[in-house]
C-alpha positions in Angstrom: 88.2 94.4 83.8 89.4 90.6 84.2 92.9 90.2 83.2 94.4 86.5 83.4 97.9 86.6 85.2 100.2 84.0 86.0 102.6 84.5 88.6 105.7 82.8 88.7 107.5 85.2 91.4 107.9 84.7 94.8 105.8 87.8 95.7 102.3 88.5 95.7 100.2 89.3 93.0 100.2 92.8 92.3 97.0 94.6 94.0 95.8 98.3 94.1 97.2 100.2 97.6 94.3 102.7 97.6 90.6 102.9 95.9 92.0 105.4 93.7 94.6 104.1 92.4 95.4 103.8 88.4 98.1 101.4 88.8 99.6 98.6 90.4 103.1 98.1 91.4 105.2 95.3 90.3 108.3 94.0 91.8 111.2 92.3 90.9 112.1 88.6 91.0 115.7 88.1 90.9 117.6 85.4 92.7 120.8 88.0 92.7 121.1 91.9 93.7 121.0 94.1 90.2 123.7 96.9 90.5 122.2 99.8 88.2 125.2 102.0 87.7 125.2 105.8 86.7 124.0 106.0 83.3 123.2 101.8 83.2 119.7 100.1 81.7 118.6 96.9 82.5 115.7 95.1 81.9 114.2 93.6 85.4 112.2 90.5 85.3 109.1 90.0 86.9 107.5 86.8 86.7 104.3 87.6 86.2 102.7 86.7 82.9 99.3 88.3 81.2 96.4 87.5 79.0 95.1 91.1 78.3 92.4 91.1 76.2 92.4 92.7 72.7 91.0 96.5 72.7 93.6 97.4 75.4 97.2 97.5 76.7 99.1 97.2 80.1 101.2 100.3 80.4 104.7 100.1 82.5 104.7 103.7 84.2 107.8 104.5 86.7 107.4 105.0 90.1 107.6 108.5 90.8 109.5 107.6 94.2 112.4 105.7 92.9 112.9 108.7 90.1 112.6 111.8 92.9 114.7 110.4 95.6 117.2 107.8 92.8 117.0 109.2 89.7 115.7 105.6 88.2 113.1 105.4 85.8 111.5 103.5 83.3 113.3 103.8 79.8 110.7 103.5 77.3 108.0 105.7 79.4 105.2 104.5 79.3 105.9 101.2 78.2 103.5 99.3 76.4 102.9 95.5 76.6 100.0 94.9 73.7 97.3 92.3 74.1 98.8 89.3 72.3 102.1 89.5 74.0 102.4 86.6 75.8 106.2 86.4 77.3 107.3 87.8 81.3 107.0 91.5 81.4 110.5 92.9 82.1 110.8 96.2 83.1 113.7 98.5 81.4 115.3 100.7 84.1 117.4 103.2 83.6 119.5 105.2 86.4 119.9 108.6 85.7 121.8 109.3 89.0 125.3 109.7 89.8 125.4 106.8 92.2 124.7 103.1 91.8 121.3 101.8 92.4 120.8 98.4 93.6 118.0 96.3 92.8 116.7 93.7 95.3 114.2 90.4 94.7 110.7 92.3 95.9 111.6 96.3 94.9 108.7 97.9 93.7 110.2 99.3 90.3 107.7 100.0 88.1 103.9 100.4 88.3 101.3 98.6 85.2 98.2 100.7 84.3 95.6 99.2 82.2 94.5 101.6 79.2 92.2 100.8 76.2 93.4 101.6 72.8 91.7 102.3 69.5 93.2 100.7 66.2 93.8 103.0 63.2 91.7 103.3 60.2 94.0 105.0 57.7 91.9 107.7 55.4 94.1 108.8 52.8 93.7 112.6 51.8 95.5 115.0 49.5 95.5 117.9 52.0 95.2 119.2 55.8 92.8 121.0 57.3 94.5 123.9 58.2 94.6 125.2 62.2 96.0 127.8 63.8 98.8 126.2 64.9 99.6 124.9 61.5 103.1 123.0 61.4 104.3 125.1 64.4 106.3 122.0 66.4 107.8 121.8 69.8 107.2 125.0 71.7 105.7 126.9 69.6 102.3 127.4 71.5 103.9 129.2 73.8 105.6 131.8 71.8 104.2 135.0 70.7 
């Protein structure tokens, strides 16, 4: 799938590492060190710009690195930047660590994955269909 980019950073454009791959990481460009304290968001720009086309979104996944051995992640996981979004994709960190994080110009801190989406054709009914888990919520498959 083409996607048009413009990069604006000082780094390369983002590429995959490996063949199987479903993301690319993307770094920050900041001309000053971000301190992420304990319990801190911020949103981390990027420079890079995207045309994606319509049918499909870029999704903004953590790195599973930076959350097991820091404790940051992405706030809003998965992020979702839709297909007529035009502005710098920022990515929102948040530090769930005890310690401050800091942020350089090139860390990897988030990864983009490209996924398709359907739209929604509302059909409005007057009931349900009823299954057998009903209106059991969160959990309840795995009680007895």
């Amino acid at each position: 799938m083409r996607i048009g980019i413009i990069n604006n950073s000082k780094h390369k454009t983002p590429i995959y590492k490996t063949p199987g791959s479903s993301g690319v990481d993307i770094c920050a460009n900041i001309e000053q060190d971000i301190l992420l304290k304990s319990r801190e968001r911020v949103a981390v720009p990027t420079g890079i710009f995207l045309e994606i086309p319509i049918g499909f979104e870029i999704q903004v996944r953590p790195r599973s690195g930076l959350a097991l051995k820091h404790g940051i992640t992405v706030l809003n996981s998965p992020g979702t930047i839709d297909s007529d979004y035009r502005g710098e994709i920022l990515v929102i960190l948040v530090n769930h660590s005890h310690d401050t994080f800091k942020i350089q110009n090139g860390d990897r801190v988030a990864q983009l994955v490209l996924a398709k989406v359907e739209n929604i054709t509302w059909d409005n009914i007057d009931q349900l269909t009823i299954t057998q888990r009903g209106t059991g919520g969160f959990g309840s498959t795995g009680k007895k």
